[in-house]
N, C-alpha and C positions, 0 to 999 in steps of 0.2 A: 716724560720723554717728548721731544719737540714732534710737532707735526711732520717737518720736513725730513726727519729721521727717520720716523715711522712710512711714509711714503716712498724714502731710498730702500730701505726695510723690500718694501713687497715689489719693488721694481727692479731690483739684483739681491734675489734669496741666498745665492749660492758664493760671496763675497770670502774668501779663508777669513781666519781669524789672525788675530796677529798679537805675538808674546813680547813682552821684552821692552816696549817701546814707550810707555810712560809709566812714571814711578807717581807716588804717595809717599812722602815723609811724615815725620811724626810731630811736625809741626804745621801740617794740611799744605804744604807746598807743590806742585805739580811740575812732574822735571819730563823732559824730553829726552829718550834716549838712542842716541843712532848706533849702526852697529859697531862702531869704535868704541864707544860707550859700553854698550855690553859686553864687547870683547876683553874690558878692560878689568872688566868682575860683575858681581852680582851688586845689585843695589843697595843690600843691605850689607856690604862686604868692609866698608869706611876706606875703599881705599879710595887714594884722587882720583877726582873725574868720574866716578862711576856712576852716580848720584847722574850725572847729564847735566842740559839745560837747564835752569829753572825757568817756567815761563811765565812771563812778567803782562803778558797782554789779558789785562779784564778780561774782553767780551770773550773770549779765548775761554778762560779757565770759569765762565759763568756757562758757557755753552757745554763743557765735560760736567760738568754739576749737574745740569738738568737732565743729561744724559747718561748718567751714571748710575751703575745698579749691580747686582751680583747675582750671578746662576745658581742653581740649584745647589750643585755642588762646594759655594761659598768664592769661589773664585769673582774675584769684583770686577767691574770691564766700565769701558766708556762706549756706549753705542755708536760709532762715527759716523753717521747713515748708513750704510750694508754692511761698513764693517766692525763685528766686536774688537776691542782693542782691551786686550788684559793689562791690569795693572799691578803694578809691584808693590809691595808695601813694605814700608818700611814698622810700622808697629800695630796699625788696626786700620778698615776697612774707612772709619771715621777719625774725623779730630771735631771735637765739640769746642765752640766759644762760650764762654759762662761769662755775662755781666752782673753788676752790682748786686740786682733782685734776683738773680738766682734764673735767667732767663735762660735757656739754652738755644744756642743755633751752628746753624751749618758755618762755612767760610765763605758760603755762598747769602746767608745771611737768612735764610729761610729757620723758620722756628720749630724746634719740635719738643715732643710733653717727655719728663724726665719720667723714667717706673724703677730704676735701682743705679746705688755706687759703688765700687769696689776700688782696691788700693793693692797694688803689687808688694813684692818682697823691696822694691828699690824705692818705693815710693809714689809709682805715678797714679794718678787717677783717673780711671776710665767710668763712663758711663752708659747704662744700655737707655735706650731714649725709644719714643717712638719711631723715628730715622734711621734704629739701626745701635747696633755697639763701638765706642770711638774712645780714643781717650783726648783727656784734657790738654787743652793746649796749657805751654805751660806758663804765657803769661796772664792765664784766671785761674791758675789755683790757687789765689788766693780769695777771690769771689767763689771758689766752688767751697773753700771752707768757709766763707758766712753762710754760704745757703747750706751747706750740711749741720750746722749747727741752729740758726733761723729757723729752719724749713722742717727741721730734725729728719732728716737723710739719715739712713742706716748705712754705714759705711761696711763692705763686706771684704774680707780679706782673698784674693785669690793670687794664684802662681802664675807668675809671666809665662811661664810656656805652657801652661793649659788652656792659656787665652782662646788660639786657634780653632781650637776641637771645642772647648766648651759655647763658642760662642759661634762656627761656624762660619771661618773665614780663612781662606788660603793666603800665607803670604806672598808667595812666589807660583804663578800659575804659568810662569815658564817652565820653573824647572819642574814641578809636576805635569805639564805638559812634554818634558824633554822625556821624561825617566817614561811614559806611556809611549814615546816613539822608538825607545829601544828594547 
């Protein structure tokens, strides 16, 4: 977390939190979403527009990276300086980049150590890393199967909707935020 975060942090404690307002796709994309955008569905709903913004500005979407982290409860957030900013997810918490030697990184480019892989009913491939659990993006699955064959990865078979609970990540920390306000 940046300095200047942490310093907003202790200088307005009392900041709400705020739902709804950036999303995570399944391909590490970060959308912006205002309240026409929400109004329009939920993020993971496919219908137009609902997805939001995407945001295109680097230093932008390298400053949510370094600030980015998830609560206890699995809900993932972007620390804005005082204020947490929950995010929506469209498939995991991560999306890992896999190049040729089997390297793994953030979208942010930052590197971390591989410990297991798993493979859904549809196909996709997720990783738990030392960064956290994410799935593959999906233009290296095809480097994620040299290094699972290379590297000899045990590929582990798990269900797409037990992803959540098994691995402790909320997709939607609105609407579980919503469904505790009534």
């Amino acid at each position: 977390m940046d300095d200047l975060v942490r310093q907003a942090m202790a200088k307005w404690p009392n900041v709400p939190d705020c739902y709804g307002w950036l999303g995570l796709d399944a391909r590490g994309n970060w959308y912006m979403r205002d309240d026409g955008v929400q109004a329009s569905g939920a993020f993971t709903s496919g219908l137009p527009g609902a997805k939001g913004s995407k945001l295109q500005h680097t230093k932008l979407i390298e400053f949510i990276e370094r600030n980015y982290g998830a609560d206890p409860q699995g809900a993932c957030f972007f620390q804005n300086g005082p204020q947490r900013v929950y995010v929506e997810l469209e498939a995991t918490p991560h999306v890992w980049r896999v190049n040729a030697h089997g390297m793994l990184t953030s979208n942010a480019g930052k590197q971390v150590q591989f410990e297991k892989c798993f493979m859904d009913e549809h196909g996709w491939v997720y990783v738990q890393t030392s960064g956290g659990f994410g799935l593959v993006h999906t233009q290296d699955v095809g480097f994620m199967a040299q290094a699972i064959e290379h590297m000899h990865w045990q590929l582990e078979d798990v269900r797409l909707a037990d992803l959540p609970q098994r691995f402790a990540y909320r997709i939607s920390p609105q609407a579980d935020h919503k469904a505790k306000a009534t």
